[in-house]
N, C-alpha and C positions, 0 to 999 in steps of 0.2 A: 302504759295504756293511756291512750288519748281518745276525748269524747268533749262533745261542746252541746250544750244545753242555750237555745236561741231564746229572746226574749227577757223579760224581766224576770228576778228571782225573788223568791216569796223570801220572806222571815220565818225561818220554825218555832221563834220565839212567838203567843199569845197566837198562834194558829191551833192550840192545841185548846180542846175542854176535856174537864172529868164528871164522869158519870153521877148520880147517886153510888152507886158502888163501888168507887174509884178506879174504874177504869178510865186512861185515858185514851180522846179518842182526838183527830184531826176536824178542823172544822170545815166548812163546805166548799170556801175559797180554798181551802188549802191542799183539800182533795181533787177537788178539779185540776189545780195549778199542775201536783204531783202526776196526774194522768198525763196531763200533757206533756210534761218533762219522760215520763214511763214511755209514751207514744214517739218522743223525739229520740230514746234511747235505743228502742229496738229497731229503727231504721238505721241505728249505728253498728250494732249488734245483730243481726238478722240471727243467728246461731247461738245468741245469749251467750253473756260476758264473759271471761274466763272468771274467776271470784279466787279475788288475793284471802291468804289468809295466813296470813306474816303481816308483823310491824312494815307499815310502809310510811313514802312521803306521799305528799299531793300538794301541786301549785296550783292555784288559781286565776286567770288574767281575766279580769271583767271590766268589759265596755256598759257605763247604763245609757238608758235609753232619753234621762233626764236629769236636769239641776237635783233633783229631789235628794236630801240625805238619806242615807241606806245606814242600816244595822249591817254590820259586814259579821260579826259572833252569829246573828241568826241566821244571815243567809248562809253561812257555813255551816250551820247545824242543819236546814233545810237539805241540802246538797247531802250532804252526808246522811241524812235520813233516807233520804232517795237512793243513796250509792249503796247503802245497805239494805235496804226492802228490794231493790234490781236485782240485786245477786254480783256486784260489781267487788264488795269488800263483805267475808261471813260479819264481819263486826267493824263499826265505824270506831270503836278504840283503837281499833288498828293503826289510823291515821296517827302517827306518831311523831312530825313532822309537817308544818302547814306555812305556808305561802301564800299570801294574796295579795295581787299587784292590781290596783284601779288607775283604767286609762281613761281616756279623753271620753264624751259623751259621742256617742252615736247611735243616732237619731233616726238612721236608716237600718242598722242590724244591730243591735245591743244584745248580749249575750255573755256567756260567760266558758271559757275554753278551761278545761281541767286535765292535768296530766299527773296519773299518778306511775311510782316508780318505787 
């Protein structure tokens, strides 16, 4: 399964709060970010994903958009929060196997292509 997610990718690290009651919940940028990636999925998916639910791999190739340094742990855990709340993986432990290769910047389409297998 192949699916690319355009634009810059959030950190799931410190996008998160907990409640008084400890629930935790996603904070405002992070929910927005995640609709928007939800929005870019189902135009990939019209029919909604098929959903692994075996040990899989998944590789990652991301272009960013700038110089700026990136958490590559968060943005994976982001990505996999999304692949699991989609319906892409029943559980993001699944990902048992992980890859991520950072290319050159670009400045024009920065995005991030994911194939899982």
């Amino acid at each position: 399964m192949k699916f690319r997610i355009d634009g810059p990718i959030k950190s799931g690290k410190n996008n998160m709060g907990v409640g008084r009651n400890g629930i935790h919940y996603p904070l405002k940028a992070f929910s927005v970010w995640r609709g928007g990636v939800f929005d870019q999925l189902r135009k990939q998916f019209p029919a909604g994903p098929a959903c692994w639910n075996a040990p899989c791999n998944v590789s990652f190739d991301y272009w960013p958009g700038d110089a700026r340094r990136r958490d590559v742990p968060g943005m994976i855990d982001a990505v996999f929060h999304c692949a699991e709340r989609f319906g892409i993986v029943k559980d993001d432990a699944l990902f048992v196997n992980v890859k991520w290769t950072t290319h050159e910047i670009d400045r024009v389409k920065p995005g991030l292509n994911v194939e899982i297998y």
